[in-house]
N, C-alpha and C positions, 0 to 999 in steps of 0.2 A: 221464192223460186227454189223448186227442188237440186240439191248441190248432184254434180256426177263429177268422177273422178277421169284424170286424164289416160288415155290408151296406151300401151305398150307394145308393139308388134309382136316383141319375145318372152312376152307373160303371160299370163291368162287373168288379166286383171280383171273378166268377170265373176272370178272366186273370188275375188278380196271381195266385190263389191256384193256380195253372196251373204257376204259373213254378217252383216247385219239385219239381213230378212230371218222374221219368226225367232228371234231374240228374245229370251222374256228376261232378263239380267242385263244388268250394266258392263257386265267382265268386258265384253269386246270390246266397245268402247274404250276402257280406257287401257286396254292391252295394247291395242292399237297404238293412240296415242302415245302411250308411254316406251314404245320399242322406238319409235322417230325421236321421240324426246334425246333418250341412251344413245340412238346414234348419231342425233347434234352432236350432243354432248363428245362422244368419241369419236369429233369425226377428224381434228387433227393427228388421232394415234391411230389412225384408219383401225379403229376397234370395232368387230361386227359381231363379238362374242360377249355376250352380258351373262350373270348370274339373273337367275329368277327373284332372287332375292332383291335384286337391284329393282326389275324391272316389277316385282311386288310394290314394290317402296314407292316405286312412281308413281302406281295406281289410287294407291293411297295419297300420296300428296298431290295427285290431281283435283279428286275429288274429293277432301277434305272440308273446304270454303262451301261447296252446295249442299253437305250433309248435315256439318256441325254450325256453319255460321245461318244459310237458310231456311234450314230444315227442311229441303227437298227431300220427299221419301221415294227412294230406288225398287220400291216393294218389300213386301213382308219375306221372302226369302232370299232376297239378294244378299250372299255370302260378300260382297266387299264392302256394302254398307256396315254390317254386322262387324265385320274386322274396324272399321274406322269408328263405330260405338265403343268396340273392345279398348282399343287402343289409346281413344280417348280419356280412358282411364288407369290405363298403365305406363303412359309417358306425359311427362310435364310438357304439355302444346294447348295455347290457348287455341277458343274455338275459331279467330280468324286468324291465327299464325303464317306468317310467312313459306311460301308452296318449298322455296329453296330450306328455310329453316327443320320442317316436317320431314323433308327427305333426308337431309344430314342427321337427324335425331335418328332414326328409323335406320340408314344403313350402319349407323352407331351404334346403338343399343345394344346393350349385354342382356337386358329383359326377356327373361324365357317366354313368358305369357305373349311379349308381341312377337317375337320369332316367329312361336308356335303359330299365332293368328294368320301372320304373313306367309307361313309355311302353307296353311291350308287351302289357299288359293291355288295352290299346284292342284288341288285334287278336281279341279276341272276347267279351269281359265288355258293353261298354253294348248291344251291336245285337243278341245273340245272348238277355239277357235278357227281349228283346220278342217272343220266338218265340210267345206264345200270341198275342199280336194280330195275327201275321202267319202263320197253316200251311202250312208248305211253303215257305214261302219259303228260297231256301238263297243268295238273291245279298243280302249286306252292305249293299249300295247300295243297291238300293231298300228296305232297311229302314230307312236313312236319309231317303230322299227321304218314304218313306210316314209316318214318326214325323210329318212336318208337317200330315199332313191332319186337321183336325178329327174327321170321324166315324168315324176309330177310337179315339179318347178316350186315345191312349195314354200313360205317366205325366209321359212327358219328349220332349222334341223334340231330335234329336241333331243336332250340328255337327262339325264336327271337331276340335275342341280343349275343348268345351264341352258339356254338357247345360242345357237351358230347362226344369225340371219344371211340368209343366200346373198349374193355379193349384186348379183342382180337388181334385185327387190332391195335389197342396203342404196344401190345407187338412184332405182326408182323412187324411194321412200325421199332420198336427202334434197332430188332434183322437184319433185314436187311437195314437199313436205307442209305448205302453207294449205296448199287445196285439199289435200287429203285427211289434215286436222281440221278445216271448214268441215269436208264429206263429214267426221267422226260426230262433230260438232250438233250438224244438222241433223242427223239422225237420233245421237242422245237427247237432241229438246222435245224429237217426235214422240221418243220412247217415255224420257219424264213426265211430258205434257199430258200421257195418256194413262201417267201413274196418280197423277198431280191435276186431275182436269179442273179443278177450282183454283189452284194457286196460278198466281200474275207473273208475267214475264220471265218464264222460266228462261230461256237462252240468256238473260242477262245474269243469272245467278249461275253461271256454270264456269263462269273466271273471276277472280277474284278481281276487281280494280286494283291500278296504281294508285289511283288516289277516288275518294269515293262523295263528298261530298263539300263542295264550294258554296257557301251560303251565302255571298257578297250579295248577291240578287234577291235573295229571300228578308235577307236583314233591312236590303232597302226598303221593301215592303212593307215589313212591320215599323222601320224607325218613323215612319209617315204616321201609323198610328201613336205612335209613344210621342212625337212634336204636337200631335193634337188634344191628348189627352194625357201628358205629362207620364204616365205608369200605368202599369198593369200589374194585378193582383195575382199569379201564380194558381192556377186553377187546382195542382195539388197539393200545395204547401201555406196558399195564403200570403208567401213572399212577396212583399210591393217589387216590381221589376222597374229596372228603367231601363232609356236606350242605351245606355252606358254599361251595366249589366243585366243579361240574362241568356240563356240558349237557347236553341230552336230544340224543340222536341214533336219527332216523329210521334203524331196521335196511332196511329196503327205503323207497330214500328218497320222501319224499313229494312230490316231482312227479309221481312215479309212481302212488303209489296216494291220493294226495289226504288223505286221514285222517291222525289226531291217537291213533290207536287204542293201548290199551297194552301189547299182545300185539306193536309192532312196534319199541315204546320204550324204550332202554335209557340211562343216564348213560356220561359220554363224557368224556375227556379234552376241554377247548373248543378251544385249537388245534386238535388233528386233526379235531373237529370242523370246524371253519369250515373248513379245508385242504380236507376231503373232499368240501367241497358236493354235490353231487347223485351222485357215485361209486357205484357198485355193490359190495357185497363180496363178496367169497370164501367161498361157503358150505364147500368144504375147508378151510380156514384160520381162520372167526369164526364158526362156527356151534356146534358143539360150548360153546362160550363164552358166546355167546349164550343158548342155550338152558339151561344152569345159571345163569346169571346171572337169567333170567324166573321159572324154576324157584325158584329159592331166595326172590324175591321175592313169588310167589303162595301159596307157603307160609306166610312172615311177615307178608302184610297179610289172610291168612285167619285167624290167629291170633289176630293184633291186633286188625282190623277187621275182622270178616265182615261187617259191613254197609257196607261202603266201596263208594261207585258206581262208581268206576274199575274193580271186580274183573267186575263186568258186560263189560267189553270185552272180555274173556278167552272168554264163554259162546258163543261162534261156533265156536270150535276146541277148546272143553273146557265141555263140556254139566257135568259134576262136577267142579267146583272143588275140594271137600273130597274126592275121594277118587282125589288125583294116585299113578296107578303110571306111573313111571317111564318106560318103554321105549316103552308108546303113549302118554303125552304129547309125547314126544318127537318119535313120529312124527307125529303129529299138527300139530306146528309145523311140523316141514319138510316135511310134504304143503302145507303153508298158503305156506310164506314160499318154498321152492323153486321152483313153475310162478312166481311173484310175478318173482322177480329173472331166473327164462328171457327171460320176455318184454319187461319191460324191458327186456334187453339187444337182443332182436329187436327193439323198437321208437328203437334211439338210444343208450341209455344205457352210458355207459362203465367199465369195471373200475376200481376203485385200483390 
């Protein structure tokens, strides 16, 4: 359902909702978001006056977690992408660091190189997202000098080092602040989806989780197979496993494709596990492996358990559980997990 935002009698809240049509960058987005974020944030000091700098920093630590931990691509010219690649390398921040942690670093920093990065967002994020109150306008400076005039209501008044958000649009922003970062929201997955048109559940990769993955239900799964067949051999290691140790290991990892699904999960040596973090495999090399390994497993918790909910994860690429031949199951996996890891790799992700 397409998101719209709520009316205002004494705004002209169909320039806000303006400002995302014919968009080719992310900037509005997360400009948007990040001035509501600033004015949560200050809203016990009733502060409506932010630094750029600040409200740079949020942008950045918004979209941090979909750049560097999913490898969402924002497009080949998107200058904040380009700033959160820069920066990734001139400030000590893992790729899924905490959004609060990224932003503390970032308005801290004495590092020229990320100032500089941060600085250069000014040179078309605050004055270029007021193009619906200004048409046509293509000179920067008077969109500066025009943010000051009352009757165009506009949401912020620009300075050079600084935004003033109008006190109006400060209190429309705080009053509906949840729907309005839904609108942001819905629109960014439009705009990534159509960056990203082969990458899986883009909206889900656009926040980071509070907590991201509970395997109690999946361990069940597999411990039915390990009670019937005492271990399993470690598909990359040779490691006898047992139910007492080993890890679930995302076969096509899940930055990628976001799910918990068990058609992609298999037990793991935990070292090479945690070694392989986000790694890609070798469908010549682990797939053959893989795929007996899932194999032998939907057999025995069909056995055991045909009413096991986990065997439902399977019913997307195997419509008949109970009646596994061999050769097109098989294929059937690798039509599913094969295009899965191509693109990945097109999108960032690296081989073991």
């Amino acid at each position: 359902m397409q998101q719209i935002i709520p009316n205002d009698k004494n705004l002209p809240i169909e320039k806000l909702a303006a400002c995302f049509k014919n968009t080719n960058a992310t900037y509005k987005f997360y400009w948007l978001l990040s001035i509501i974020e600033a004015l949560e944030d200050g809203f016990k000091s009733q502060t409506t006056i932010f630094s750029k700098h600040d409200i740079f920093a949020r942008m950045v630590s918004n979209a941090w977690y979909t750049v560097n931990y999913f490898h969402v691509s924002f497009g080949k010219l998107d200058n904040l992408q380009t700033a959160i690649n820069t920066i990734k390398n001139t400030e000590v921040l893992t790729v899924d660091a905490d959004k609060k942690e990224i932003l503390k670093t970032l308005l801290q920093t004495e590092n020229k190189k990320t100032k500089n990065i941060l600085a250069s967002l000014n040179n078309n994020v605050p004055h270029w997202f007021l193009s619906p109150w200004f048409p046509g306008e293509k000179n920067p400076k008077n969109i500066y000098i025009q943010s000051k005039k009352i009757p165009f209501y506009c949401p912020y008044i620009l300075e050079k080092d600084y935004i003033s958000v109008d006190i109006l649009w400060a209190n429309y922003f705080l009053l509906n602040a949840k729907v309005i970062k839904n609108f942001c929201y819905w629109n960014l997955a439009l705009f990534l989806q159509s960056k990203n048109p082969n990458v899986p559940d883009i909206p889900n990769k656009l926040i980071k989780p509070a907590l991201r993955f509970n395997n109690n239900k999946q361990r069940k799964f597999w411990n039915i197979v390990f009670d019937e067949i005492g271990s399993i051999d470690c598909i990359y290691t040779s490691q006898h496993l047992t139910k007492d140790d080993y890890a679930l290991d995302h076969f096509v990892p899940y930055n990628f494709v976001s799910h918990d699904l068990m058609w992609n999960l298999i037990p793991a040596d935990k070292s090479f596990n945690s070694s392989k973090s986000d790694k890609l495999q070798s469908m010549n090399k682990y797939f053959d492996s893989f795929f007996n390994l899932q194999e032998t497993a939907i057999k025995i918790v069909c056995e055991k358990e045909p009413r096991n909910k986990s065997l439902e994860d399977y019913l997307t690429i195997l419509p008949e559980l109970n009646n596994l031949e061999t050769n097109h199951t098989k294929i059937k996996f690798r039509d599913t997990i094969q295009p899965l890891i191509t693109i990945a790799a097109n999108n960032g992700f690296e081989y073991l």
